[in-house]
N, CA, C and O atoms as a Tripos MOL2 file, in Angstrom:
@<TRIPOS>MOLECULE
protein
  120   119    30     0     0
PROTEIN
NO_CHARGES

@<TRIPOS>ATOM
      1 N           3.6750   13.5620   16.8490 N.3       1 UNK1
      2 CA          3.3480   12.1360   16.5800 C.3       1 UNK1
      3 C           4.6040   11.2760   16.7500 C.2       1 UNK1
      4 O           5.7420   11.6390   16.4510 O.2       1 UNK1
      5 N           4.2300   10.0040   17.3060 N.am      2 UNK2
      6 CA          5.4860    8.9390   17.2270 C.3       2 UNK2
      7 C           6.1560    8.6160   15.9570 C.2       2 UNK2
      8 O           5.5010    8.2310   14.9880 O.2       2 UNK2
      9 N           7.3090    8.7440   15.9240 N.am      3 UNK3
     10 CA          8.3170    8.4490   14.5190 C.3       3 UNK3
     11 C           7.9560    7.2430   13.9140 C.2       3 UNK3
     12 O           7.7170    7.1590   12.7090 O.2       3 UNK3
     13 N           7.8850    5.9210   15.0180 N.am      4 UNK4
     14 CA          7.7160    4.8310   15.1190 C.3       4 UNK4
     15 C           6.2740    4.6850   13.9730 C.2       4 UNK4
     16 O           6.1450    4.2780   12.8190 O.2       4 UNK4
     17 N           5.4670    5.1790   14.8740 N.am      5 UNK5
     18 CA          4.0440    5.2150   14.5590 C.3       5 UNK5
     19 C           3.5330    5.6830   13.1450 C.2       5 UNK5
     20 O           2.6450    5.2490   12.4110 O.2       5 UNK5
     21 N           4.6580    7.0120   13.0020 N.am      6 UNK6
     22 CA          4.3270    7.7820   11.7090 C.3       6 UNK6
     23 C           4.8450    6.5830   10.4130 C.2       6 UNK6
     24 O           4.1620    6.3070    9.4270 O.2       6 UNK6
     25 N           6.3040    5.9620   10.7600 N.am      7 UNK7
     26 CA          6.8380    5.0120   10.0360 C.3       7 UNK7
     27 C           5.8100    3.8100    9.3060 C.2       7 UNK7
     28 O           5.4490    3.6500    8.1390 O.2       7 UNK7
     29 N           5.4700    2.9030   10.8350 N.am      8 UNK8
     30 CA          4.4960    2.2480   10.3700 C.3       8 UNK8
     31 C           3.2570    2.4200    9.0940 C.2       8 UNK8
     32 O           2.9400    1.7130    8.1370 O.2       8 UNK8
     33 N           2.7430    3.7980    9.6600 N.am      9 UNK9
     34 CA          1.6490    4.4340    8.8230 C.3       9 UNK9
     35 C           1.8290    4.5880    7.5720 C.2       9 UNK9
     36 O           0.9080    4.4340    6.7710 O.2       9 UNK9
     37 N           3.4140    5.0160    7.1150 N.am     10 UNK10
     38 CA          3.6500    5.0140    5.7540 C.3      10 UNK10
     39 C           4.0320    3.6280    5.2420 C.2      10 UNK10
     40 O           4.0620    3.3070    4.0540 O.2      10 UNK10
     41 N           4.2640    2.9950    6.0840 N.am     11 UNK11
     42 CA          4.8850    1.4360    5.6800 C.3      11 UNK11
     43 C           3.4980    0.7670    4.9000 C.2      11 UNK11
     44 O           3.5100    0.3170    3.7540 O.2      11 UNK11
     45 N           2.2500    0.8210    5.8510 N.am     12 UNK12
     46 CA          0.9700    0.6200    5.5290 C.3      12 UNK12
     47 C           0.4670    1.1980    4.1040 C.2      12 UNK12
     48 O          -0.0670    0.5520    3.2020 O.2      12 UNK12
     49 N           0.7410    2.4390    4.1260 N.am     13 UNK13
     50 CA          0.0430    3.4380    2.9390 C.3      13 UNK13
     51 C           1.1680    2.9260    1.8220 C.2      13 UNK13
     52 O           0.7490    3.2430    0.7090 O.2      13 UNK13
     53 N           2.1830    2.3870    1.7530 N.am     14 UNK14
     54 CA          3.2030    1.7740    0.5970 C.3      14 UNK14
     55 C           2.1590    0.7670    0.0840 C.2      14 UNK14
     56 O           1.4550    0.7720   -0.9260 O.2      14 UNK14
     57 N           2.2910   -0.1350    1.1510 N.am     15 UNK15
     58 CA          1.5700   -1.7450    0.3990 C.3      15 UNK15
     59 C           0.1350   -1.2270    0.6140 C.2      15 UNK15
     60 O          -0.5420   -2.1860    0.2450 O.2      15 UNK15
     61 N          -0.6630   -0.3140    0.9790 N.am     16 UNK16
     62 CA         -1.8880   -0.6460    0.1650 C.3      16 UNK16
     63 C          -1.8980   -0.4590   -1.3950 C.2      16 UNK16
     64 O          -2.5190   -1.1560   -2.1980 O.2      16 UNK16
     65 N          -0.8490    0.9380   -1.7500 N.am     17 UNK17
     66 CA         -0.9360    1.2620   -2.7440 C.3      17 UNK17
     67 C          -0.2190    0.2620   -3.7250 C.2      17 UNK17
     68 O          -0.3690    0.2120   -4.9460 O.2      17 UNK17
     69 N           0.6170   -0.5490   -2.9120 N.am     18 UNK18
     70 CA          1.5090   -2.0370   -3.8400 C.3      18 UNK18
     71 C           0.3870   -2.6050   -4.3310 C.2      18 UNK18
     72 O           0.3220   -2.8240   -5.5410 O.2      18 UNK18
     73 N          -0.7510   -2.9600   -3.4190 N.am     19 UNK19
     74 CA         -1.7450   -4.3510   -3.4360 C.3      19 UNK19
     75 C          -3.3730   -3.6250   -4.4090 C.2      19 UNK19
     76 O          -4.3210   -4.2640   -4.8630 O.2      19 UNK19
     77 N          -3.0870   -1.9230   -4.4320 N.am     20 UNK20
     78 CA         -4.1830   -2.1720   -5.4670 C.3      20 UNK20
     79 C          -3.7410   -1.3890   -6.4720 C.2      20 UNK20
     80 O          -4.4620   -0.5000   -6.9250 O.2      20 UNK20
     81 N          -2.5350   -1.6180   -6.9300 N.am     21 UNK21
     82 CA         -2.0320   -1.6590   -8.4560 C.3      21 UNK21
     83 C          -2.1810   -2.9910   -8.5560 C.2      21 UNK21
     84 O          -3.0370   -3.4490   -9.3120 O.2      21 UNK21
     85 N          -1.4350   -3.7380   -7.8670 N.am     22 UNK22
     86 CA         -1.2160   -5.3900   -8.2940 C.3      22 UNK22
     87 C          -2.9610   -5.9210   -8.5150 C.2      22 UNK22
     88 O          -3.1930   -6.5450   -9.5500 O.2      22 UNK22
     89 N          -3.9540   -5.7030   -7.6930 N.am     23 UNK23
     90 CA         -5.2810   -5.6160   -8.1500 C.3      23 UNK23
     91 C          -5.5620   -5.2540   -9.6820 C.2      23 UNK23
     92 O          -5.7430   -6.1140  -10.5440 O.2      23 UNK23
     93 N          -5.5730   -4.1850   -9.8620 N.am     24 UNK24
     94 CA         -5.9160   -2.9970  -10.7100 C.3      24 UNK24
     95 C          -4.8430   -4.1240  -12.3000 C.2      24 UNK24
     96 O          -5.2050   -4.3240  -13.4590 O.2      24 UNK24
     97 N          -4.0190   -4.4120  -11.8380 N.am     25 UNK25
     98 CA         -2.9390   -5.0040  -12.7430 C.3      25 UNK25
     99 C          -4.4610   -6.5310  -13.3290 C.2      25 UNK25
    100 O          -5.2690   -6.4910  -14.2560 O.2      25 UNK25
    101 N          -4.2770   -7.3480  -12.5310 N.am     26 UNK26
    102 CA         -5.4110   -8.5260  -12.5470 C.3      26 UNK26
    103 C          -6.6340   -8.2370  -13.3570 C.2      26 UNK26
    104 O          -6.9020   -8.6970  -14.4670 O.2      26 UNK26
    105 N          -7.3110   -7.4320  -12.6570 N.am     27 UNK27
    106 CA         -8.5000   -7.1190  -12.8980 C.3      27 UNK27
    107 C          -8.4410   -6.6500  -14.4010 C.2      27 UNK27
    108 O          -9.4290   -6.7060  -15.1340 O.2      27 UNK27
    109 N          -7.1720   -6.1690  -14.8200 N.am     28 UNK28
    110 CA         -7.1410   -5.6770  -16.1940 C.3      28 UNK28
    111 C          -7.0340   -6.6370  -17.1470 C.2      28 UNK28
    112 O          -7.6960   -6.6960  -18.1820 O.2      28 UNK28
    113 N          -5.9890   -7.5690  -16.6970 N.am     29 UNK29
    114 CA         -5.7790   -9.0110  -17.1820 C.3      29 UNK29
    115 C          -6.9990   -9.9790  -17.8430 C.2      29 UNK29
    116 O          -7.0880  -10.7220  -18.8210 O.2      29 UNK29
    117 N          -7.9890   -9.4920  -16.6230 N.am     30 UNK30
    118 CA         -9.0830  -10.6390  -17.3430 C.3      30 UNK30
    119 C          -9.8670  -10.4500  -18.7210 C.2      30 UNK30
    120 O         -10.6170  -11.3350  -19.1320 O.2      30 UNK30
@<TRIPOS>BOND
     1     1     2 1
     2     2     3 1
     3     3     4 2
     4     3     5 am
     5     5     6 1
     6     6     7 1
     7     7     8 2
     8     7     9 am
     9     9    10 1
    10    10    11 1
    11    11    12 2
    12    11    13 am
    13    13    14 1
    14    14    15 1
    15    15    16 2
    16    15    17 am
    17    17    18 1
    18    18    19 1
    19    19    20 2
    20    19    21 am
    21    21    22 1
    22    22    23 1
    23    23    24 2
    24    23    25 am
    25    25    26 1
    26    26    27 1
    27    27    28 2
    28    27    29 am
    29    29    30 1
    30    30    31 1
    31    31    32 2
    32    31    33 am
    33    33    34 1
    34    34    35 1
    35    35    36 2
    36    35    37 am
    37    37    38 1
    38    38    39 1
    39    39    40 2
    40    39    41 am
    41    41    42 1
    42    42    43 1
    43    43    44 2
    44    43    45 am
    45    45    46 1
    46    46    47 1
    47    47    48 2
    48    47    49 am
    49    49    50 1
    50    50    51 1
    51    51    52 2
    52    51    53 am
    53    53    54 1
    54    54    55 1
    55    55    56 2
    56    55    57 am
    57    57    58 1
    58    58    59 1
    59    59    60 2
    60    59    61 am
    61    61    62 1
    62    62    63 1
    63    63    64 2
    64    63    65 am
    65    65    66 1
    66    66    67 1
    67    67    68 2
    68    67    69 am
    69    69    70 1
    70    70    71 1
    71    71    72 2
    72    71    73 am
    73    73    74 1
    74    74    75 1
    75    75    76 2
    76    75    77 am
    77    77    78 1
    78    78    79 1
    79    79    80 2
    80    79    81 am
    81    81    82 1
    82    82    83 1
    83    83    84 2
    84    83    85 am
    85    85    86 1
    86    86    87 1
    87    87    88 2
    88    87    89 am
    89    89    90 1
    90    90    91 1
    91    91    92 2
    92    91    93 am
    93    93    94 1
    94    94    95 1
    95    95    96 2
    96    95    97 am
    97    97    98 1
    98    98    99 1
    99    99   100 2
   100    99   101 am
   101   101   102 1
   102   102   103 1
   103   103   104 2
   104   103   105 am
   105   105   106 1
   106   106   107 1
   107   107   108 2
   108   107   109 am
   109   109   110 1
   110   110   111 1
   111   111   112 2
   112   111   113 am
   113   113   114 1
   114   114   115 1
   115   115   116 2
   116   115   117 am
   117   117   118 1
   118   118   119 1
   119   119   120 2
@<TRIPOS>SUBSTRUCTURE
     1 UNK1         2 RESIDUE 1 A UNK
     2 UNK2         6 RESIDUE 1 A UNK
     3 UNK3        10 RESIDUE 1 A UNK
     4 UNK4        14 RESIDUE 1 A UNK
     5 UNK5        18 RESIDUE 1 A UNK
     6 UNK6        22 RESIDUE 1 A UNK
     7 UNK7        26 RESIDUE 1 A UNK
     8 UNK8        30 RESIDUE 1 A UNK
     9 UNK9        34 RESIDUE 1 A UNK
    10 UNK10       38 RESIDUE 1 A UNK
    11 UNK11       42 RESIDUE 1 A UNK
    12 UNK12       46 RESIDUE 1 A UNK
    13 UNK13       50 RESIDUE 1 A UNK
    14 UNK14       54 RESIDUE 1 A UNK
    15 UNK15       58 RESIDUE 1 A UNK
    16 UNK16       62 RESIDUE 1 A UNK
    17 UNK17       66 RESIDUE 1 A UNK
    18 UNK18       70 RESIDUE 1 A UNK
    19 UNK19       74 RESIDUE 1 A UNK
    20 UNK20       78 RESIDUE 1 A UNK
    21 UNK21       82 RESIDUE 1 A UNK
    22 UNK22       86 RESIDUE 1 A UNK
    23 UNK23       90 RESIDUE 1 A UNK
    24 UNK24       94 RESIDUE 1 A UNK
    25 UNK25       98 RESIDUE 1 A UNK
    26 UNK26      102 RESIDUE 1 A UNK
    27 UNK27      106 RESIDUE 1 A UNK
    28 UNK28      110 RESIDUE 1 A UNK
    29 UNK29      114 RESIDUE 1 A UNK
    30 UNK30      118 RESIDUE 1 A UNK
């Protein structure tokens, strides 16, 4: 696999997991 490619992929799989704590964070809030 491309380094590049593999990079990206984890770059992606970081901030989904950023954006549904920060969710998960909210949703708890209310």
């Amino acid at each position: 696999m491309d380094a590049a490619l593999r990079e990206a992929l984890l770059a992606g799989t970081q901030l989904a997991c950023v954006l549904a704590e920060a969710a998960a964070h909210i949703a708890l809030s209310k």
